[in-house]
N, C-alpha and C positions, 0 to 999 in steps of 0.2 A: 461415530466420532465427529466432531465438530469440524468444520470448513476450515483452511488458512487460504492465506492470500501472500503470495511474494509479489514485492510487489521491486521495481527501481525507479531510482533518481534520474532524469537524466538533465537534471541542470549541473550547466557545464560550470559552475560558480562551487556546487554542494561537494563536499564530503564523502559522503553515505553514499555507497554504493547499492547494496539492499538492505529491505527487513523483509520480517515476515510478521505476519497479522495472524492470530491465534484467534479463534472466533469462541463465544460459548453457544452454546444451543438457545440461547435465547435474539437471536442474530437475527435480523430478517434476511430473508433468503433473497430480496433486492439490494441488497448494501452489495457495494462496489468500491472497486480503487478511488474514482469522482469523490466519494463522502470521506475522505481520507485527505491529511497533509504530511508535508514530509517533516519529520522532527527537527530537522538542522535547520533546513532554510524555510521552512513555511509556506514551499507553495503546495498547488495539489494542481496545476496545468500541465506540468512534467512528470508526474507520475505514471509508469507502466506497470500494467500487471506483467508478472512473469508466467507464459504459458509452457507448458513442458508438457 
């Protein structure tokens, strides 16, 4: 089954509390929350992955 990533916002300005990142198998297996922004407000410095 292909990888996801939750990930959160934590700028205090955004919206969007989480998403989640649905990967396909063709994913490299180094992509990270880093190569990601956030939809509403456009940054990618405040993004956390969510670890469970």
């Amino acid at each position: 089954m292909p990888a996801t990533l939750e990930v959160v916002c934590e700028n205090e300005d955004c919206t969007l509390d989480m998403f989640e990142l649905h990967y396909t198998y063709d994913m490299p297996d180094d992509v990270g929350v880093s190569d990601f922004e956030c939809p509403y407000c456009d940054t990618t410095e405040e993004l956390r992955e969510v670890e469970l």
